[in-house]
N, C-alpha and C positions, 0 to 999 in steps of 0.2 A: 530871607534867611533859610527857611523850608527849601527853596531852590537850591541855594548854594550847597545846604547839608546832603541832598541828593545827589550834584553834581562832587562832594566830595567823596561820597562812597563811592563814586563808579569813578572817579579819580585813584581814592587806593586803591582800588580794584587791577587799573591800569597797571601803576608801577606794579603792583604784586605780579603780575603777568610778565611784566619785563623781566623782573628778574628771577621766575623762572624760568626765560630765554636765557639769562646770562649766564644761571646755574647750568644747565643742560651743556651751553658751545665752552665756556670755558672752563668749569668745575668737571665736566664729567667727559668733553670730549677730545679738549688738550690740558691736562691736569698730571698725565703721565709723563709726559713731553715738558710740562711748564708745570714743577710743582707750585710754584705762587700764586698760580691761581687758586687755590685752597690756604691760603696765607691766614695769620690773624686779620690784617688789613683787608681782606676780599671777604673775608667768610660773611658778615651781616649781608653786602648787596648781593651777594653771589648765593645768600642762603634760599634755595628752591624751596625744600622742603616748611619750611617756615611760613613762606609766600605763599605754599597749600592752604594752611592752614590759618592765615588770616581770609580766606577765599570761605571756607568755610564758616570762619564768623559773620562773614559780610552777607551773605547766603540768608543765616539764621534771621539778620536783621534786616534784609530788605524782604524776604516773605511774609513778615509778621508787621511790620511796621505801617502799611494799609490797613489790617485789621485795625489793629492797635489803634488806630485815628481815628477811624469809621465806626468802628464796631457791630459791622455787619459781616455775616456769616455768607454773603454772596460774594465780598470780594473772595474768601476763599476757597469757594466752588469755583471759583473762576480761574485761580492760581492752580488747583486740584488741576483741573483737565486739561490746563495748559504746559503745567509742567515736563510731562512726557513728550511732547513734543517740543517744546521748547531747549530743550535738550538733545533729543534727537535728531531732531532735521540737522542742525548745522553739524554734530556729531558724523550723520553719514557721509555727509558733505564731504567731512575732513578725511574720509576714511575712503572713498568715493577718487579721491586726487589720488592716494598713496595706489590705491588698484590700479589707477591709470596710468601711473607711472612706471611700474612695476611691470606691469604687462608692456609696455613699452621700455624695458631696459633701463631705465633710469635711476634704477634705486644701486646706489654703491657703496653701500656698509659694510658688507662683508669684506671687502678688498680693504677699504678703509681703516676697517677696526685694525688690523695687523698694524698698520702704518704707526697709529699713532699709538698702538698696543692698548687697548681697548675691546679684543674679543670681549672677554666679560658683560661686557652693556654694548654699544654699538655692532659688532658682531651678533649678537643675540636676538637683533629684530628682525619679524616678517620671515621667521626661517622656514617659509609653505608656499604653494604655490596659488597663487591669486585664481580667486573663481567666482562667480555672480551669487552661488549658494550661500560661501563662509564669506561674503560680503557683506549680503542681506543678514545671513544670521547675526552677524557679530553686529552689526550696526545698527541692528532693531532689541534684540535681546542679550546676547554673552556680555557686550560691553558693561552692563547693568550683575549681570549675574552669571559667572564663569569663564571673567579676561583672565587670561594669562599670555607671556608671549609667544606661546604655541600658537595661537587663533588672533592676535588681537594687530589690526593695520596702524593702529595707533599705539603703542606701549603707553604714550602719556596718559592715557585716557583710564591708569586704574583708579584714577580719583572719583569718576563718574558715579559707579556702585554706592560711592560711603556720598555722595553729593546726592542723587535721587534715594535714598533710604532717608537718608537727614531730611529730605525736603520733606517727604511723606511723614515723619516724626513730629516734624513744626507747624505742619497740618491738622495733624492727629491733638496738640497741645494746642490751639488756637480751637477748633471746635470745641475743648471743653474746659476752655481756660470761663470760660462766662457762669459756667457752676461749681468753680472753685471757691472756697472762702477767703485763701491767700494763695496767688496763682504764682507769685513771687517767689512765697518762699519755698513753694515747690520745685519751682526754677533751678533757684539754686540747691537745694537737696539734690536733684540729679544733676546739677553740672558738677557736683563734689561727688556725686557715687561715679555717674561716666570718668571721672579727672582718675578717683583712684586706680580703677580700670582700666586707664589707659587707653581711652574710646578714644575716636576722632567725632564722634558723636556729640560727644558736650561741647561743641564749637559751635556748632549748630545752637545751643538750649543759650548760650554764653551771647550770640547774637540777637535773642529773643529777649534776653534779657535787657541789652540794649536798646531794644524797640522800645520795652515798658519802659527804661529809664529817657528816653527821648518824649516819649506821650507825659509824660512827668514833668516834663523840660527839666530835669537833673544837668542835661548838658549845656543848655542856655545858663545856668545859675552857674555853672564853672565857667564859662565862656565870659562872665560878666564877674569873674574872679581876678583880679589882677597878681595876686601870691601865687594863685595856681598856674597863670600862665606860664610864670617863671619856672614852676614844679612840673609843668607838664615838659620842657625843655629836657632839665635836669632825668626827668624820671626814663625820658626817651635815650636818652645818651646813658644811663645806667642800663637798661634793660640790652643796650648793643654791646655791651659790655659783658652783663653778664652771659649774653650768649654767645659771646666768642669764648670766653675764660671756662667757661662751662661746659662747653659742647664736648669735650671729651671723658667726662669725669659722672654726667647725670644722664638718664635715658633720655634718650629726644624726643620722644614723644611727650612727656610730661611736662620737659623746657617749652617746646614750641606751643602746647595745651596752652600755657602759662604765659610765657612772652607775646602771644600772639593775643591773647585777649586784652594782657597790661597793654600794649602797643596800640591797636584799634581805641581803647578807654582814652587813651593819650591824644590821639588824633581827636576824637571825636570832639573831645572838650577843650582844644586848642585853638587859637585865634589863628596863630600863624599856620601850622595846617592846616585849617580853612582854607586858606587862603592859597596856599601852596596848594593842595590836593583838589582844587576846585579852579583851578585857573587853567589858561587854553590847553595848554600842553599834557596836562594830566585831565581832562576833560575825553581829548583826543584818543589818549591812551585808553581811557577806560568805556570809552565805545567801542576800541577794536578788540577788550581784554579778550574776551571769550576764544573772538576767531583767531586771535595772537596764539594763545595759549593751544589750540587745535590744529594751528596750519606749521608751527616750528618744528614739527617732526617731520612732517615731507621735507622741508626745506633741509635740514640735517642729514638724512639718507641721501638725497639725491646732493643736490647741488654743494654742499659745504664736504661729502664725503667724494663728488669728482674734484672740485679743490684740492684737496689732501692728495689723492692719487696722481691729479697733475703737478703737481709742487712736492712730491714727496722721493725727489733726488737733493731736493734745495730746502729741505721743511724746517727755515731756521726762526727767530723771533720773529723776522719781520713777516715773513710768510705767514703764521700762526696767527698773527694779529688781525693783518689784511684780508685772510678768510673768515676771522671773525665780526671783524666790522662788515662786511660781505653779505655777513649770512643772517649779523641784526639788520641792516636793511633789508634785504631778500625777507625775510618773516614780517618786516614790518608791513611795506609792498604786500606782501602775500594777503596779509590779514587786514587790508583796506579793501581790496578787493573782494576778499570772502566777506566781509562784513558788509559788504552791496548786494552780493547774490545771496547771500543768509537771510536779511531786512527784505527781500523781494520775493521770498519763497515763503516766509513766514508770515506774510503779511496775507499769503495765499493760506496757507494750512491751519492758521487762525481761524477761521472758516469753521474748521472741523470742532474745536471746543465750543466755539459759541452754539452751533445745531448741538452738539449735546448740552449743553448747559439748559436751552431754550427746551429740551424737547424730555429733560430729565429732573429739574427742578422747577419749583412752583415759584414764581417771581412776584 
């Protein structure tokens, strides 16, 4: 069971990934061409931003949830010094193609954005000229601290900053969650100050919380709920609901805050998501989420935006379709392959947390 509830995170983790592939080719980059893609019926699988933002809860909860088991203070010296690179490496990596590209002529967004009228976003990336300096810079530090799309080879990547500040945040609350007297209810006292605020922050604290309700087995007892099964169905089909009917009327940040924790709480203590979110093809998925999520923006400059330009005498449904199912397989490809040379590089730079772990704490 412990197996499977792992392979079910890194399963929502997957589709979350997908569909912020599907948000990005069809929401944002034939959306002007084909308003149906922003439809009631598209908006839940097509919602990116939402997808962010359960990524974030899952983050919160898989940091913590080794502690939480163990309750030793070395698995977190371990996750502390790993983090940074664990993020980084394949980070440059992504960022590492888009230079390569670029300096090899390959990148056609700008021509593209016109096409499908999308200067606004597609127009807007990578407007510099590629150089080993603002490479190195941006893929070791700006990405973290001062992305914007003046500097940054990835636009995707402004999730990175509020992703390693959160991690250090879950860090910071697990060392001294052990001389707390209710570590809980502190939990939530700031997941309700962050919520008010309008943090993406309390996604993070909202995953944490879940580690402690997982070390409780809270989710084994709904799991061995038979009314809740049904309610977890019901609540999941509300919640797609309310976030379509909603999405234009309340801020989305507070929707997504909200939707996105009810959603993940649903999954978690569902029999049939188990099962769905742990099985081969979402397994699959959620090995490659990461390099998914970091390799679909080259794939969109270059190769889905030479599409557009060569089909953009003829740029009618079927065309528009065909480039997109194109360009999900092209990222999916892309990001099997980056998640081989990521697993082989990291399996190298590993190396570097453990000599400092070994040569900076007392074991």
């Amino acid at each position: 069971m412990d197996k499977n509830r792992l392979h079910m995170i890194d399963g929502v983790r997957g589709w979350a990934a997908f569909s912020v592939l599907l948000f990005h080719i069809f929401c944002e980059t034939f959306s002007v061409l084909k308003p149906e893609f922003r439809s009631v019926f598209t908006h839940f699988i097509f919602n990116g931003p939402l997808a962010v933002t359960v990524f974030f809860v899952l983050s919160g909860d898989a940091l913590s949830t080794g502690y939480l088991k163990k309750q030793k203070l070395s698995s977190i010296d371990s996750l502390l010094l790993k983090r940074y690179f664990r993020l980084t490496v394949p980070i440059s990596l992504s960022c590492l193609i888009v230079y390569l590209l670029m300096k090899a002529g390959l990148m056609f967004n700008l021509e593209a954005a016109g096409i499908v009228h999308r200067e606004d976003w597609l127009g807007s990336f990578i407007p510099f000229q590629p150089s080993i300096v603002s490479l190195l810079r941006y893929s070791f530090y700006q990405v973290y601290d001062g992305h914007s799309l003046a500097n940054s080879y990835n636009p995707f990547l402004w999730t990175m900053s509020i992703e390693f500040i959160g991690s250090m945040l879950v860090f910071l609350f697990l060392y001294v969650s052990n001389r707390l007297v209710s570590p809980i209810k502190l939990l939530i006292s700031v997941i309700v100050f962050l919520f008010v605020a309008k943090s993406l922050y309390a996604l993070f604290f909202v995953g944490v919380l879940f580690g402690y309700l997982r070390a409780l087995d809270v989710f084994t007892k709904f799991l061995g709920n038979k009314i809740w099964q049904i309610a977890t169905i019901v609540i999941i089909f509300a919640l797609i609901i309310i976030d379509t009917q909603l999405r234009f009327f309340i801020s989305q940040g507070h929707v997504n805050i909200v939707i996105s924790s009810a959603l993940v709480f649903c999954i978690y203590s569902s029999s049939l998501c188990l099962s769905f979110f742990s099985c081969g093809i979402s397994r699959v998925l959620g090995k490659i989420s990461f390099p998914l999520y970091l390799v679909h923006f080259s794939v969109i400059a270059s190769l889905t935006s030479f599409l557009i330009i060569k089909f953009s005498s003829s740029l009618d449904s079927y065309h528009i379709y065909l480039i997109s199912i194109i360009s999900i397989f092209a990222s999916l490809l892309g990001a099997t392959l980056f998640y081989r040379v990521e697993d082989y590089l990291l399996s190298h730079v590993n190396k570097i947390p453990r000599i400092l772990l070994n040569s900076m704490f007392k074991l």
